[in-house]
N, C-alpha and C positions, 0 to 999 in steps of 0.2 A: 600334379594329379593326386598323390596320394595327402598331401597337405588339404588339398580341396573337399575329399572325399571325407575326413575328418573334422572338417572345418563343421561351425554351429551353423544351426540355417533360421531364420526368420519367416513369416508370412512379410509380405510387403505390398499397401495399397495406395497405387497413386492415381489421384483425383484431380481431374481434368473437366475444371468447370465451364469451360467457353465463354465467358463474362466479357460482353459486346465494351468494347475502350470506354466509345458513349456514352454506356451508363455505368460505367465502373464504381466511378466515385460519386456517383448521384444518391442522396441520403435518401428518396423514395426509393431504391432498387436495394437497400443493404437487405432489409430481410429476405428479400428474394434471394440474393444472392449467398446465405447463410444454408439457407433452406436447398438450395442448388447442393453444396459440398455435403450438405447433411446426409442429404438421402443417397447418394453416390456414396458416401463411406460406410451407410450401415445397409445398402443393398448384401452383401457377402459378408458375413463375418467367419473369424479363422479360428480355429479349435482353440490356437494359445494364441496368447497376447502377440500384436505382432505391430509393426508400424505404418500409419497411416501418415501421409504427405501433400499436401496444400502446396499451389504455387506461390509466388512471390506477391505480395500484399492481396494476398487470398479474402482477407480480414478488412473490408475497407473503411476501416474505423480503426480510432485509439484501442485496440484490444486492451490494455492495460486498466483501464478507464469500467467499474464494477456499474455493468449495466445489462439489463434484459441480454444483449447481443454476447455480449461475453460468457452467461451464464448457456447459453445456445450452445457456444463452440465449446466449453466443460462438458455440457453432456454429451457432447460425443465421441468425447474421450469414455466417458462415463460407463454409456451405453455400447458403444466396441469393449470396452474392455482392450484398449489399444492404445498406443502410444501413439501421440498426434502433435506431427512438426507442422506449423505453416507460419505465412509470412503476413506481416500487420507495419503499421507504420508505428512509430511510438515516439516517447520524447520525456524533455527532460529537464525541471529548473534548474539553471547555475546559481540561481542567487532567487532573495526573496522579494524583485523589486517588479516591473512591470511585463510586460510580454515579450521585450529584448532580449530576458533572461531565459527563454526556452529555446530549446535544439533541437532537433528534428532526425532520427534516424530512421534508416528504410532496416529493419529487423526479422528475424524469425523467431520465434516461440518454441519448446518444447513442453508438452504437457505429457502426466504420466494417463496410467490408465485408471488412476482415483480423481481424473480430473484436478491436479493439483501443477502449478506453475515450476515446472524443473529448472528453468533458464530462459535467456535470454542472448542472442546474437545479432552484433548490430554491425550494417556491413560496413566494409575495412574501403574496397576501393571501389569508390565513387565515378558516376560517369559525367565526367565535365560536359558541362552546358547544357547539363540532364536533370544532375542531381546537386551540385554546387555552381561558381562560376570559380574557376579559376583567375586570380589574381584580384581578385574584386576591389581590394584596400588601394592598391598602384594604379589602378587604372577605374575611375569609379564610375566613366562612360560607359564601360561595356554592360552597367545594367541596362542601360537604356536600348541595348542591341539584343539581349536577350531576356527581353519581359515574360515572366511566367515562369521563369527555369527555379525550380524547388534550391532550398538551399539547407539539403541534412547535413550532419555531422559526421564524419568518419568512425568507424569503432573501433577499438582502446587494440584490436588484433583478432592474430586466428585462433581463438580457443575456443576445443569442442564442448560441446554439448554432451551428457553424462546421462546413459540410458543404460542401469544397470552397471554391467560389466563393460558396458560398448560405450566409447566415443564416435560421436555424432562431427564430422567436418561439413559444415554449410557453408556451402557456395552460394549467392544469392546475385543474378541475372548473372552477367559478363563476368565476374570475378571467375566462373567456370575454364578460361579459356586462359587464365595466369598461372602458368604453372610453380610458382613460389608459392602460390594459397594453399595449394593441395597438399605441396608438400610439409609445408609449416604443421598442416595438420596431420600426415604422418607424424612428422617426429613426435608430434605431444601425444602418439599413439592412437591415433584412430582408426578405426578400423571400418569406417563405412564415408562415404563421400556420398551427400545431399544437393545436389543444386533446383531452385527453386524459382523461378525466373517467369516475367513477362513479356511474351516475344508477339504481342497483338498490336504492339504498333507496327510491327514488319508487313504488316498481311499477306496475302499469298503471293510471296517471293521469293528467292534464295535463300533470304537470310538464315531462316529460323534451320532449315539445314545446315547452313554454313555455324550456326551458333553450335547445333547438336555434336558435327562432325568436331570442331573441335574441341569440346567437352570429351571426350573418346579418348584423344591423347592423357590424359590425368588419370582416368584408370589404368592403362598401359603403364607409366610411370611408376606408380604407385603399388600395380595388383591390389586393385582395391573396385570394389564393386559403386558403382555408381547412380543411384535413385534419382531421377531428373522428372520434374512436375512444373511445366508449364500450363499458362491459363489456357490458352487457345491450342498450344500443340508447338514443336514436338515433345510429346513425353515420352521419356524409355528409361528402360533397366539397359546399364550396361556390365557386364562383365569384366576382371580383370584381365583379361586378355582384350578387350576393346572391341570383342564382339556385342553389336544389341541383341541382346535376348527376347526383347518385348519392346513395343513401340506401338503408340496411336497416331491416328491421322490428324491433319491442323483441321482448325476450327470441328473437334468432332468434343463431345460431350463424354464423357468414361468416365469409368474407373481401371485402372489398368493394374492388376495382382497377379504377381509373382514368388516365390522363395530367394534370397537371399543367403550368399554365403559370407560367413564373420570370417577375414583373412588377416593374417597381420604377418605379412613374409616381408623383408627390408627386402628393396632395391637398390640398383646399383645408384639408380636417379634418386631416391629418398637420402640415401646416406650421404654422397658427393655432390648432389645437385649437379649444377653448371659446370663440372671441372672439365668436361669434355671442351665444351664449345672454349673453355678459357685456354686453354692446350692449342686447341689450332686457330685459336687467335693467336696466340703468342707465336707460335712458327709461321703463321704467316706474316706476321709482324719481322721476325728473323730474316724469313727468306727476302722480305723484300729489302732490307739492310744489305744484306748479303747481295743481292744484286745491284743495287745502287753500289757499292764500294767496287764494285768486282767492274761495274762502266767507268768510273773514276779511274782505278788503276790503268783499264784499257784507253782511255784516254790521253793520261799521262805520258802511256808510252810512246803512244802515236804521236806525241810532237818531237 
């Protein structure tokens, strides 16, 4: 309580564009869709700089790539006067030879509030048969099972993103729900937890629930505050105690702005991770030894 009450606080805006699957990546709808996160971020601005949030390939273009479109989402870092995470595809040559030689990441950006490129996070765990194919080389059939499935590269790890005094830990879709990501990014000392995800292929189902509810545990974990910016919904602030504070409805359009508090208290799960569950693995590993020997003995005697 009293650590909380001391703790920095931030403005925080999350930007919930509703971008129909359909036309997501339809090259007629990017400026529409630029123009969507635009005006939702500079509807409210906040007396100090504070952080603006885009879902996960918010950006549906090479952002990297110095064009009209890029020069769009600068200025709105620009014109907030705000620091602005969102997610974009990107890539990468290995070598100087033909189009074999490019990788494909699903990333997130950070810009400052000069419009200027702070970083770059490319995600770590990929979702098979989504986002690579697992075993591709050993088994070279299962393209033919799964035509269409994207094939990015995994990134190099969990390292945050550097806002000021603050590290930034990005989550980017499902990585949310692993809790070795979140923690990796405590240790390297973060102190805010970002997930930025697209749950519009779920449509109105369970899922996008079931995806939020467990994002929840990683704050509890951690005590760490959690900024969560889906395209279509659910977006929420959650809390280090795992309460949501703020939440929008699915398929609803917003901007959803709250305060943010900077924590950085260690947990018992940040420091030891898994030691628990490995503890009564191993005892129950023991007792069942222990009972196997102890029916043996009883056996032995009974003849």
């Amino acid at each position: 309580e009293e650590v909380s009450q001391a703790a920095e606080t931030m403005d925080i805006a999350v930007v919930q564009g509703n971008i129909d699957q359909s036309v997501k990546w339809n090259p007629d709808f990017q400026n529409d869709t630029i123009s969507v996160y635009k005006n939702l971020s500079l509807r409210k601005r906040s007396s100090a700089p504070g952080l603006t949030v885009w879902p996960e390939t918010a950006a549906p273009f090479f952002f990297q790539d110095t064009n009209k479109m890029q020069s769009e989402i600068l200025d709105v870092a620009r014109i907030s006067e705000d620091w602005l995470l969102f997610g974009s595809p990107s890539y990468q040559r290995d070598c100087d030879g033909d189009a074999g030689c490019v990788s494909f990441s699903n990333s997130a950006f950070l810009l400052s509030p000069q419009g200027n490129i702070l970083g770059r996070y490319d995600k770590v765990h990929l979702v098979p048969y989504g986002e690579y194919v697992p075993l591709r080389k050993m088994f070279p059939f299962i393209n033919k099972l799964v035509i269409g499935v994207g094939d990015f590269r995994s990134g190099e790890g969990y390292n945050p993103l550097t806002m000021n005094d603050h590290k930034l830990g990005v989550l980017i879709c499902y990585e949310g729900i692993f809790p070795e990501a979140s923690r990796a990014y405590k240790k390297m000392g973060a102190d805010l937890l970002v997930n930025i995800t697209n749950d519009a292929w779920f449509g109105r189902t369970s899922a996008p629930y079931q995806h939020l509810s467990m994002t929840i545990f990683r704050a509890v974990e951690n005590r760490l505050y959690i900024v969560r910016s889906a395209n279509t919904g659910i977006s929420a602030i959650i809390d280090p105690t795992g309460r949501i504070v703020a939440q929008t409805e699915l398929f609803e359009r917003t901007a959803l702005r709250y305060a943010i508090k900077f924590i950085n208290n260690k947990t018992f799960y940040s420091v030891y991770g898994d030691v628990f569950v490995l503890i009564c693995m191993t005892t129950l590993v023991c007792c069942i030894i222990i009972s196997l020997r102890r029916r043996n003995v009883d056996a032995y005697r009974n003849q």
